[in-house]
N, CA, C and O atoms as a GROMACS GRO file, in nm:
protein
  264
    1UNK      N    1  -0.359  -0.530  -0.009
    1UNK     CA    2  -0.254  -0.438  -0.051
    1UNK      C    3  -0.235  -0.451  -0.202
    1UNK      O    4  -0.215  -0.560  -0.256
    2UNK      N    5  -0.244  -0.326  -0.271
    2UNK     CA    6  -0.178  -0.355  -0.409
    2UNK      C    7  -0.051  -0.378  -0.399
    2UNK      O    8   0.024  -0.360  -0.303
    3UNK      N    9  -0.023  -0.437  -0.544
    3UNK     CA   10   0.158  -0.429  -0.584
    3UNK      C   11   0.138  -0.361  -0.727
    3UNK      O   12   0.043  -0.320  -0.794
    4UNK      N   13   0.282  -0.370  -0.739
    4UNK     CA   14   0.330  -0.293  -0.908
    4UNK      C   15   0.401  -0.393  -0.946
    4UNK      O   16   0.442  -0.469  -0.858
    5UNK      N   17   0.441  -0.424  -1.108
    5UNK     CA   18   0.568  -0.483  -1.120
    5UNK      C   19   0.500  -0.487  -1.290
    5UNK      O   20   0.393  -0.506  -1.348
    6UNK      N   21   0.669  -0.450  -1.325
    6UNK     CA   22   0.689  -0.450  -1.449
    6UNK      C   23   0.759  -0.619  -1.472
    6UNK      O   24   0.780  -0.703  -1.384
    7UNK      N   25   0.786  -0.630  -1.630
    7UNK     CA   26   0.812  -0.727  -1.669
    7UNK      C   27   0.965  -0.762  -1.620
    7UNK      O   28   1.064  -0.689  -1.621
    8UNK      N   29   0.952  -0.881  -1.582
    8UNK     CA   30   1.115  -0.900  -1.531
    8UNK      C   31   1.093  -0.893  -1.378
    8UNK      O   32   1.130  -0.991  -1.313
    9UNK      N   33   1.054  -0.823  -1.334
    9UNK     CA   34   1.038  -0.787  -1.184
    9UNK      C   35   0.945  -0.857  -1.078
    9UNK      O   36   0.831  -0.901  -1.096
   10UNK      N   37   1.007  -0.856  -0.984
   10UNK     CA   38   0.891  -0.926  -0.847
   10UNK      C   39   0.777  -0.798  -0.818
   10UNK      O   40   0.811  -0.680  -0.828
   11UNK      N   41   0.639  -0.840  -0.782
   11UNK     CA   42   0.568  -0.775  -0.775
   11UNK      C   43   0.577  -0.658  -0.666
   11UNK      O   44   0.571  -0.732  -0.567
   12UNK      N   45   0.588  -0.515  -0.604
   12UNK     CA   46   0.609  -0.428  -0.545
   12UNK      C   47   0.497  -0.370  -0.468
   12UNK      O   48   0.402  -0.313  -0.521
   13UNK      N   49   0.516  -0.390  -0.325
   13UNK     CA   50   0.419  -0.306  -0.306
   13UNK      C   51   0.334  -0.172  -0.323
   13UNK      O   52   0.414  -0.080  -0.302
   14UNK      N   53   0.226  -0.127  -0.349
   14UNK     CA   54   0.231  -0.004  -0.388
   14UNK      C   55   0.160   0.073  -0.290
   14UNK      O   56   0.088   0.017  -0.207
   15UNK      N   57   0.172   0.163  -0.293
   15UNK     CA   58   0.130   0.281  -0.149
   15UNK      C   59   0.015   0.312  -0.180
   15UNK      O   60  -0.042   0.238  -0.260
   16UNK      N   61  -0.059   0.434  -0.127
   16UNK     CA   62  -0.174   0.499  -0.131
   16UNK      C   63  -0.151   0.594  -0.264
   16UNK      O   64  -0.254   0.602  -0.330
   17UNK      N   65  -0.034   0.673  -0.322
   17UNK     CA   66  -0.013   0.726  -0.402
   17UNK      C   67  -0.059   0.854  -0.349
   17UNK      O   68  -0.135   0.930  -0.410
   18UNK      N   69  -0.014   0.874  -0.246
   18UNK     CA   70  -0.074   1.030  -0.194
   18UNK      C   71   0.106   1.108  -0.133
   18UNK      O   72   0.125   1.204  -0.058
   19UNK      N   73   0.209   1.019  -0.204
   19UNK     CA   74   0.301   1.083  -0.110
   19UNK      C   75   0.394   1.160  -0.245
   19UNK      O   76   0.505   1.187  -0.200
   20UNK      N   77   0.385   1.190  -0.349
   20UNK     CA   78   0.472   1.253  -0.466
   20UNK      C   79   0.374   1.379  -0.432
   20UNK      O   80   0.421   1.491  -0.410
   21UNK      N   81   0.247   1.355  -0.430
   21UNK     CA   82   0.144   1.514  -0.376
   21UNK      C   83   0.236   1.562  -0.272
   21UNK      O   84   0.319   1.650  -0.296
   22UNK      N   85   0.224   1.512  -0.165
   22UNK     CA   86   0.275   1.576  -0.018
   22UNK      C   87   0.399   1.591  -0.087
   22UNK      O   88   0.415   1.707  -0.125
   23UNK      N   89   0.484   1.522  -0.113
   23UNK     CA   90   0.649   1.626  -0.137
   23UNK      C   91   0.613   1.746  -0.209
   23UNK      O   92   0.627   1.860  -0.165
   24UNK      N   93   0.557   1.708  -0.344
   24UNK     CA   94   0.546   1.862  -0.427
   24UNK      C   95   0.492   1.953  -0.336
   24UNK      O   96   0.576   2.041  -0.317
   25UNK      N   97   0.315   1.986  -0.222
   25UNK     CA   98   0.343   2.090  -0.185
   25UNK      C   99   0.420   2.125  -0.086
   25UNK      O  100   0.421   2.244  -0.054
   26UNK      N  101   0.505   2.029  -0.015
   26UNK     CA  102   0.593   2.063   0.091
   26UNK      C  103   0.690   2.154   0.013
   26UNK      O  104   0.728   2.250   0.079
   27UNK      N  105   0.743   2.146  -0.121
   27UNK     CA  106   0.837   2.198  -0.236
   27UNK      C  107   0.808   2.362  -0.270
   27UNK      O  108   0.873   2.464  -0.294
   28UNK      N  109   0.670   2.322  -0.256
   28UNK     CA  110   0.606   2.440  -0.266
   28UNK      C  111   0.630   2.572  -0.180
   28UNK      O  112   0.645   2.689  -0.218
   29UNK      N  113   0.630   2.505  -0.022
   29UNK     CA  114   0.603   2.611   0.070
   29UNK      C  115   0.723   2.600   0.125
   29UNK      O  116   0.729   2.645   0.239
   30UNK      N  117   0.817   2.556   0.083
   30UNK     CA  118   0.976   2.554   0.093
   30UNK      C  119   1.050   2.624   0.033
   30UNK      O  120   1.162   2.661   0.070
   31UNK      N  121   0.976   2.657  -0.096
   31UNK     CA  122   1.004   2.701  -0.204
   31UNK      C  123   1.164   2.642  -0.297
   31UNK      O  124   1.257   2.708  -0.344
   32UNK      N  125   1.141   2.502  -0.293
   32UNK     CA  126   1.250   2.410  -0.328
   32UNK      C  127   1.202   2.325  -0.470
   32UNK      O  128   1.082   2.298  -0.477
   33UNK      N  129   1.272   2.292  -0.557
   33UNK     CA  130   1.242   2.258  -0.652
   33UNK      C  131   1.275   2.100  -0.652
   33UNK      O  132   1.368   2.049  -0.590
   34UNK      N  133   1.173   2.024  -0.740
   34UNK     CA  134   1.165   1.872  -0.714
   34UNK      C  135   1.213   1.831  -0.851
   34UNK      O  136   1.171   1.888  -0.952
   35UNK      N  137   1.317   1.715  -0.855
   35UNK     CA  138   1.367   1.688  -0.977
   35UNK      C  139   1.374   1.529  -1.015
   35UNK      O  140   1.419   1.461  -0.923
   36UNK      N  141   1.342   1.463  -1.125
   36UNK     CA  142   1.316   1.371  -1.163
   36UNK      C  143   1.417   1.306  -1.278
   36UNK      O  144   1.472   1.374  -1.365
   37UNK      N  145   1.433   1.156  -1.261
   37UNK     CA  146   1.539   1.098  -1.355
   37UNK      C  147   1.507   0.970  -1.371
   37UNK      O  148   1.557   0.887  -1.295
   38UNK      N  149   1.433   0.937  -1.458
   38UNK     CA  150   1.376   0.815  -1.498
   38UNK      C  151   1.508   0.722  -1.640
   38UNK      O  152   1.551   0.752  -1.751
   39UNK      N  153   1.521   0.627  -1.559
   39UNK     CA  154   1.616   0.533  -1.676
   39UNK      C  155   1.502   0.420  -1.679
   39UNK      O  156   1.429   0.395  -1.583
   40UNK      N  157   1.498   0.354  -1.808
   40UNK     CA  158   1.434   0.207  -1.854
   40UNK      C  159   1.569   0.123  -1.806
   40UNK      O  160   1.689   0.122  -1.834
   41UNK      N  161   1.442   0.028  -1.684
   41UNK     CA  162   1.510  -0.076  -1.679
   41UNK      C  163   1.596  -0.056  -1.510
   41UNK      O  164   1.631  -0.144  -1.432
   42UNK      N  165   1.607   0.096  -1.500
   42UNK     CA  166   1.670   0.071  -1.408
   42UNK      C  167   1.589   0.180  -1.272
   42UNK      O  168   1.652   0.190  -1.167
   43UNK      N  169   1.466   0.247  -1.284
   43UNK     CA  170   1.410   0.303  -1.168
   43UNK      C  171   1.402   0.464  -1.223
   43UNK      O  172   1.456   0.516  -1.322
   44UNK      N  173   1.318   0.519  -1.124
   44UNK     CA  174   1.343   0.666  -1.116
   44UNK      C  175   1.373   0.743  -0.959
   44UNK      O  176   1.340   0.712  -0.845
   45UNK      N  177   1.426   0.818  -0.998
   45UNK     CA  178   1.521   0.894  -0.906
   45UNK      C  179   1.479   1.032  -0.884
   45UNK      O  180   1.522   1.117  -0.962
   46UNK      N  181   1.389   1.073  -0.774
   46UNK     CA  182   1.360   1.174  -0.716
   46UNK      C  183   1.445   1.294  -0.628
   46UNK      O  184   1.538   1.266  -0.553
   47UNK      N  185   1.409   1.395  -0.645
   47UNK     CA  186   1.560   1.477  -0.538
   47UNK      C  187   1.475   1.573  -0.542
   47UNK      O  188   1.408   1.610  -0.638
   48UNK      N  189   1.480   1.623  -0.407
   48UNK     CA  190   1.459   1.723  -0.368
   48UNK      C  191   1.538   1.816  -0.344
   48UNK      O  192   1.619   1.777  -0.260
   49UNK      N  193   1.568   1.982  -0.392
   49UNK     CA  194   1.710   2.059  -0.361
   49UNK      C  195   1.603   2.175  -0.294
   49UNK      O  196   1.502   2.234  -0.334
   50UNK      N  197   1.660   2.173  -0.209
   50UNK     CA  198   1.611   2.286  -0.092
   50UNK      C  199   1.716   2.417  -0.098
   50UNK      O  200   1.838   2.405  -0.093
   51UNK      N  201   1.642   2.546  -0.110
   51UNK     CA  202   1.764   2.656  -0.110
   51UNK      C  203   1.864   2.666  -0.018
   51UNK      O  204   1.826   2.631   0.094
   52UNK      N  205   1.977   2.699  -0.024
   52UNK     CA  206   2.106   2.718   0.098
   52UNK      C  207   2.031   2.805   0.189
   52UNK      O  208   2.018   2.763   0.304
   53UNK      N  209   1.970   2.938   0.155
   53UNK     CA  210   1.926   3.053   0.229
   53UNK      C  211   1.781   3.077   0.229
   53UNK      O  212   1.730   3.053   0.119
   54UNK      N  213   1.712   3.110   0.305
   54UNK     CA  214   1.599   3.161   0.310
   54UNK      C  215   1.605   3.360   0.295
   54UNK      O  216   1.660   3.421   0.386
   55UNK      N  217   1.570   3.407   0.224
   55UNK     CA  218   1.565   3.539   0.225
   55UNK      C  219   1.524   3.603   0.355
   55UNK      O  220   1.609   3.682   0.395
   56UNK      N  221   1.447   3.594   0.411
   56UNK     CA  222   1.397   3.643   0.545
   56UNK      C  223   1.460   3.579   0.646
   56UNK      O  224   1.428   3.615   0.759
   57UNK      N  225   1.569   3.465   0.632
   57UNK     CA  226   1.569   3.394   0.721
   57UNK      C  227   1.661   3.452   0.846
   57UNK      O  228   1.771   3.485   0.802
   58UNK      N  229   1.648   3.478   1.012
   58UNK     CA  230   1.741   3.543   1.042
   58UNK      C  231   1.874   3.451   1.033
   58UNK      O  232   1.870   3.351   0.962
   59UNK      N  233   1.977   3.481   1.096
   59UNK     CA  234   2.096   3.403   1.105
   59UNK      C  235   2.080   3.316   1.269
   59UNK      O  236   2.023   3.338   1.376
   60UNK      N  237   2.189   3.186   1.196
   60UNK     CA  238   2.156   3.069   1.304
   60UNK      C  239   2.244   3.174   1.499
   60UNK      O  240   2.231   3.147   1.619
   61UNK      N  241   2.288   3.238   1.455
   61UNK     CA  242   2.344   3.262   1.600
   61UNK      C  243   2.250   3.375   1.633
   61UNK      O  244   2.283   3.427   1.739
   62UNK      N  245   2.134   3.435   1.574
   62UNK     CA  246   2.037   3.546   1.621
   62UNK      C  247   2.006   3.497   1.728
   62UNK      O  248   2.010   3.374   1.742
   63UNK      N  249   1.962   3.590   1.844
   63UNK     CA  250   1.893   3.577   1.921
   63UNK      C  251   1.755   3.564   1.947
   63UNK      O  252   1.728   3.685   1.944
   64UNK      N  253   1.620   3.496   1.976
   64UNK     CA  254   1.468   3.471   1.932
   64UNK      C  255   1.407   3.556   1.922
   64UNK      O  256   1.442   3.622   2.020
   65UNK      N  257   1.294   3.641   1.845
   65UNK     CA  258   1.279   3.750   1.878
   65UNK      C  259   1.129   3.731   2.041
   65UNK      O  260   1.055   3.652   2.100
   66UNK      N  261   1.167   3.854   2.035
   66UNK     CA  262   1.103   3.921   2.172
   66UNK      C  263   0.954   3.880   2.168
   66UNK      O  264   0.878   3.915   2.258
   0.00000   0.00000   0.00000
């Protein structure tokens, strides 16, 4: 297994690095925008904001279609 680790820090495991890909195109076909917040010293902070509405989307009390 790799690790990561910056100075100061215990060494971290590190992943395959295949999972910031999979969110972005999940973002993609969600059509949700991915947002980033990097502080020194203290981490970065990922968020995903997904729209309230889907344009096509029907409404939650529709009935399925036919």
């Amino acid at each position: 297994m790799k690790s990561q680790s910056s100075k100061g820090s215990p060494a971290i495991p590190a992943g395959e690095g295949i999972g910031l890909s999979i969110v972005k195109r999940l973002c993609e076909l969600l059509d949700a925008s991915l947002e980033l917040e990097t502080a020194a010293g203290e981490g970065t902070t990922f968020r995903v904001v997904l729209p309230r509405v889907y344009p096509d989307a029907a409404p939650a009390d529709a009935p399925p279609p036919a």
